[in-house]
FIZAPA-182965 format. One line per field, with one value per residue: residue in one letter; x, y, z of N, C-alpha, C in turn. Coordinates in Angstrom, 2 decimals, padded with zeros to 5 digits. Example, Ala and Ser with C-alpha at 12.3 -4.5 7.8 and 13.67 -1.06 7.14 Angstrom:
<rs>
resn	c(A|S)
nxx	c(013.19|012.85)
nyy	c(-005.69|-002.25)
nzz	c(007.80|007.08)
caxx	c(012.30|013.67)
cayy	c(-004.50|-001.06)
cazz	c(007.80|007.14)
cxx	c(013.20|012.90)
cyy	c(-003.30|000.03)
czz	c(007.80|007.87)
</rs>
This chain:
<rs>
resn	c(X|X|X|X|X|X|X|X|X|X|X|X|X|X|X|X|X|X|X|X|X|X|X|X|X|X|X|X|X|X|X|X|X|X|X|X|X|X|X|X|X|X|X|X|X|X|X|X|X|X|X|X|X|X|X|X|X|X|X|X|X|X|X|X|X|X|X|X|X|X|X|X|X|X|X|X|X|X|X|X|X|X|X|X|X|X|X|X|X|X|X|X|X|X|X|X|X|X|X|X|X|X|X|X|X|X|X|X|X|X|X|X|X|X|X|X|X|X|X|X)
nxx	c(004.61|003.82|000.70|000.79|002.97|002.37|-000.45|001.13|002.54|000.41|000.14|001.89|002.20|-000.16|-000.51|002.50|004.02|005.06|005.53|006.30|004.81|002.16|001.72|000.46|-000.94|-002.98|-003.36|-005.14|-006.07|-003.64|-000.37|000.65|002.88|004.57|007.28|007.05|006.13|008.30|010.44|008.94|009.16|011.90|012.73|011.36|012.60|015.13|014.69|013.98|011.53|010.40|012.17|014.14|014.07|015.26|012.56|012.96|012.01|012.47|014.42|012.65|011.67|010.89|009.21|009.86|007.75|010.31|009.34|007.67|004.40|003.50|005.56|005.21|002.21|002.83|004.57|003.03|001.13|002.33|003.04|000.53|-000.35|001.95|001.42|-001.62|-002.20|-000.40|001.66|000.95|-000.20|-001.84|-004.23|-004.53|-005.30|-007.80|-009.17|-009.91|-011.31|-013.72|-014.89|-014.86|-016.75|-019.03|-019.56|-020.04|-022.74|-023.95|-023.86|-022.58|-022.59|-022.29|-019.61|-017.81|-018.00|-016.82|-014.20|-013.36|-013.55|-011.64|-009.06|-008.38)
nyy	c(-006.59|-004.41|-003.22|-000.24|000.45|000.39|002.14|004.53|004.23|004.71|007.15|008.87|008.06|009.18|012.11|012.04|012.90|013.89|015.56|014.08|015.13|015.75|013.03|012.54|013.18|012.42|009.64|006.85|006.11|007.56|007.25|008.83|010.61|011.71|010.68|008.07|007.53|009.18|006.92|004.42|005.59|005.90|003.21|002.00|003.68|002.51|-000.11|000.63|001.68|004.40|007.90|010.30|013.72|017.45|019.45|021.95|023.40|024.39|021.76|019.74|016.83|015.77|013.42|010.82|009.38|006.08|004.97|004.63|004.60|002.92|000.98|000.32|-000.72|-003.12|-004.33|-004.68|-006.36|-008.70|-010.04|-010.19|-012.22|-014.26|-014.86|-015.61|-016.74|-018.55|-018.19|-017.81|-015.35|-015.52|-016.79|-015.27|-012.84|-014.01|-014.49|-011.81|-010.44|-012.00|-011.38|-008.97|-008.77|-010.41|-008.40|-006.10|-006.83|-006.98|-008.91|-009.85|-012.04|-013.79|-013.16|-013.15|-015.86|-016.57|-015.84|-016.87|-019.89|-019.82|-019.43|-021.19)
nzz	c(005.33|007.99|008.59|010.02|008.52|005.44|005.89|006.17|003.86|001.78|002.38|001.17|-001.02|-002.20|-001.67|-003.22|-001.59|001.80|004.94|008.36|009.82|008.45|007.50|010.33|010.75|008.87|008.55|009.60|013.31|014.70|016.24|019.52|019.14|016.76|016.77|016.15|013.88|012.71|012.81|011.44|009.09|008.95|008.52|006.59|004.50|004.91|003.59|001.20|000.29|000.65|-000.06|001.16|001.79|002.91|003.45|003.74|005.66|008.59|010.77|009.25|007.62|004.07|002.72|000.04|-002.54|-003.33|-005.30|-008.50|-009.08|-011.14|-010.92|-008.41|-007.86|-009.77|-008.71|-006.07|-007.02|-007.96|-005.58|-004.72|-006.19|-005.57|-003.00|-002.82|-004.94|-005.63|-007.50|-009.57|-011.83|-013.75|-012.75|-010.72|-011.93|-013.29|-010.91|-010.27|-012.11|-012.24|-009.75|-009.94|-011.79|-010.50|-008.39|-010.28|-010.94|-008.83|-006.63|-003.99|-002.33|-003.93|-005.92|-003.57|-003.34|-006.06|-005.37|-003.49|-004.49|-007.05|-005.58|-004.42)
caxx	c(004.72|002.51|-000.60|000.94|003.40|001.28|-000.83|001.80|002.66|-000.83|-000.37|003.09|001.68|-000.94|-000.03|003.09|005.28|004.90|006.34|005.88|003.58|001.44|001.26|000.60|-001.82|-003.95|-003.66|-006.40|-005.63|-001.97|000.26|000.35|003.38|005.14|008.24|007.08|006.23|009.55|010.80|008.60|010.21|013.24|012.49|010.45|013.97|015.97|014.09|014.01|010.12|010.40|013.42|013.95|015.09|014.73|011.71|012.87|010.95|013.62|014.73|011.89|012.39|010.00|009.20|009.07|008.07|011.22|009.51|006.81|003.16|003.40|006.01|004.91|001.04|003.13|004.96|001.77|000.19|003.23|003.06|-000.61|-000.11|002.66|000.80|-002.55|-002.39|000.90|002.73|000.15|-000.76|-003.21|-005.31|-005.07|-006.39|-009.01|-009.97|-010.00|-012.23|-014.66|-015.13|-015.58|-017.93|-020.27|-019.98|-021.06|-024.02|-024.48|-024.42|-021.45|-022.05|-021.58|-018.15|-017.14|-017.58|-016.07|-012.88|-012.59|-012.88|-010.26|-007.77|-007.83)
cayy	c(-005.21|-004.10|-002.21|001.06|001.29|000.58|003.27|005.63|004.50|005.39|008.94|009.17|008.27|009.63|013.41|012.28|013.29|013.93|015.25|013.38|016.08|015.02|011.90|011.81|014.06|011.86|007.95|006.60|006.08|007.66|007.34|010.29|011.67|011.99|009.70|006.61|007.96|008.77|005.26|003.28|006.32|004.99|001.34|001.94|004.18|001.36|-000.80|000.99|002.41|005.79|008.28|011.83|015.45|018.34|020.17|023.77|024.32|023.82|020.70|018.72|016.07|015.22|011.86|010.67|007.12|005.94|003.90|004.74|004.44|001.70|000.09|-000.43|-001.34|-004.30|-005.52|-005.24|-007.33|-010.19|-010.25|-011.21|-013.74|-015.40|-015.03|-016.43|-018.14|-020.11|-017.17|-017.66|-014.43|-015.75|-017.23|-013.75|-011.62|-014.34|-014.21|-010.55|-010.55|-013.07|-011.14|-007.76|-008.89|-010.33|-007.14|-004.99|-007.84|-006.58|-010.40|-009.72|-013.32|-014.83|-012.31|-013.86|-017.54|-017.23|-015.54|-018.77|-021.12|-019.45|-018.86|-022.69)
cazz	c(005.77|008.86|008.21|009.83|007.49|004.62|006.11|005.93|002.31|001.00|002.78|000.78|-002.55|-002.22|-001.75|-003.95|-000.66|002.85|005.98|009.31|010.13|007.76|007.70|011.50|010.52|008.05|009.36|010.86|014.69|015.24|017.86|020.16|019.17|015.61|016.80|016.04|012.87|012.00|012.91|011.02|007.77|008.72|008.34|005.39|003.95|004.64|002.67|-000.47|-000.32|000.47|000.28|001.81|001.45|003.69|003.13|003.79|006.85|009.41|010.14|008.68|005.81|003.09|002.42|-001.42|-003.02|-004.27|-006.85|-009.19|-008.85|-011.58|-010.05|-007.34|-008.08|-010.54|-007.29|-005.26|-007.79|-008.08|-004.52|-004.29|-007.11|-005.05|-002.02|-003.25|-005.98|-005.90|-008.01|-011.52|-012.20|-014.64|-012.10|-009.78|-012.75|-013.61|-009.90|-009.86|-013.10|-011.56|-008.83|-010.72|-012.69|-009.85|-007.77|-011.10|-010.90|-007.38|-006.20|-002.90|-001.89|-005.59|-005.81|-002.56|-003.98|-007.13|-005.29|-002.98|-005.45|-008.10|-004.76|-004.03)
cxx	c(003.63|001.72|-000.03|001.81|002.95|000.64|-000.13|002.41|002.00|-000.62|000.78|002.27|000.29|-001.06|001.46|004.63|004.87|005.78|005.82|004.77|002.38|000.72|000.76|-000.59|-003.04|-004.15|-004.19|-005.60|-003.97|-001.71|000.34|001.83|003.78|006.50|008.22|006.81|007.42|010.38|010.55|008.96|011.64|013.61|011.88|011.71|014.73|015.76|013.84|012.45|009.98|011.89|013.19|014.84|014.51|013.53|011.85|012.21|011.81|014.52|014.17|012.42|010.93|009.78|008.61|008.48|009.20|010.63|008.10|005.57|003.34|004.34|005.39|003.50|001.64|003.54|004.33|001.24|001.18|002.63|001.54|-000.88|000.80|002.00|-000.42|-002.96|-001.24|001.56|001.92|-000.31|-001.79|-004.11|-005.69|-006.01|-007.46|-009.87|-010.68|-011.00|-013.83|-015.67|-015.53|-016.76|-019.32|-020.37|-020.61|-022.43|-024.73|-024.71|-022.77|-020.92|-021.35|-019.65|-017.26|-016.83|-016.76|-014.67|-012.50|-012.52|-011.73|-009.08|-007.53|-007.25)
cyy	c(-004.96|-002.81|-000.79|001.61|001.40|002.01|004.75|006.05|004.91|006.66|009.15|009.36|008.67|011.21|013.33|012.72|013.82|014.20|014.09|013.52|016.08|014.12|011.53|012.25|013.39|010.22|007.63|006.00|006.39|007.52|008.63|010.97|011.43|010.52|008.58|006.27|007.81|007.83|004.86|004.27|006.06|003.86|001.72|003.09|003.34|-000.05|-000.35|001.10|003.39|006.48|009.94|012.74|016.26|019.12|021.48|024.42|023.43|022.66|019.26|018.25|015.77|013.89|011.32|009.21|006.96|004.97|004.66|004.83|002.92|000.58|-000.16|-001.23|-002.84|-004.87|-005.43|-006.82|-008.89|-010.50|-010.78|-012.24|-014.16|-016.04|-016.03|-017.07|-018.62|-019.51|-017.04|-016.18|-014.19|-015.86|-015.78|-012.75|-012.72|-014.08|-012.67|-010.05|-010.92|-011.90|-009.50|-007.71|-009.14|-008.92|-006.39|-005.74|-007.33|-007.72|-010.32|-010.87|-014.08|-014.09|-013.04|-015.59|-017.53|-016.88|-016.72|-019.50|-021.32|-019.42|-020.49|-023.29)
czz	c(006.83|008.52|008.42|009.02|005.86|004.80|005.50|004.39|001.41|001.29|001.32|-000.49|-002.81|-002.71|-002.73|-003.26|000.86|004.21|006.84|009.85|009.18|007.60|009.02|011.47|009.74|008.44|009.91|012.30|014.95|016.48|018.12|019.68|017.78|016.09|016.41|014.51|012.15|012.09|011.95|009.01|008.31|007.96|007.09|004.40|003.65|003.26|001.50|-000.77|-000.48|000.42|000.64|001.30|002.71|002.61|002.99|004.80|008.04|009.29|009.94|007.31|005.63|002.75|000.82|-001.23|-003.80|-005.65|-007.50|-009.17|-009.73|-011.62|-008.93|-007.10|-008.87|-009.28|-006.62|-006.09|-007.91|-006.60|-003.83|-005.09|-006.15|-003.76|-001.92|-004.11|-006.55|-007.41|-010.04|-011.44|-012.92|-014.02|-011.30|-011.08|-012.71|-012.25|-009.74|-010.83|-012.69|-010.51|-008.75|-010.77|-011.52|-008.94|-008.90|-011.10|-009.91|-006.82|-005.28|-002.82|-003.29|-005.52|-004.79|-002.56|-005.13|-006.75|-004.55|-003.68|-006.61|-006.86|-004.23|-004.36)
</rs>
């Protein structure tokens, strides 16, 4: 998925729903106009992330999440198990554990070694 529509998916679930105007409104560096906006809520419609209604304020639409909060944090989370650790999920939590634990330590660099060596 590219970062801006990511972007735009945090605005969504975030607020829970969103016009364009909105979201063009909160994303770090927008494009200058709203259009490109509602493109990349197209593409991101099509695909089964977000879905729409009119808002009631002309003819603006609303933008939901079609899925859940805990759907979709579970298929974030497959998706960086398949990604980085060759689809174990065991190994991603242990990494993600690992790497807890030395940040509550306050040790960045240790955190940053034990996540390379569990992601290898």
């Amino acid at each position: 998925m590219h970062p801006r529509q990511r972007d735009i998916l945090r605005v969504i679930y975030r607020r829970g729903g969103a016009t364009a105007r909105e979201i063009h409104a909160e994303i770090p560096d927008p494009p200058r106009s709203r259009c490109g906006i509602r493109t990349l809520l197209g593409r991101l419609s099509r695909k089964g992330y977000v879905r729409s209604r009119p808002s009631g304020r002309h003819r603006e639409m609303i933008y939901l999440p079609a899925r859940s909060d805990n759907i979709a944090r579970a298929a974030a989370f497959n998706r960086l198990a398949k990604t980085y650790f060759g689809g174990s999920r065991t190994r991603a939590i242990d990494a993600l554990c690992r790497l807890a634990a030395a940040e509550e330590a306050g040790n960045r660099y240790r955190a940053e070694r034990e996540l390379a060596t569990v992601a290898d």
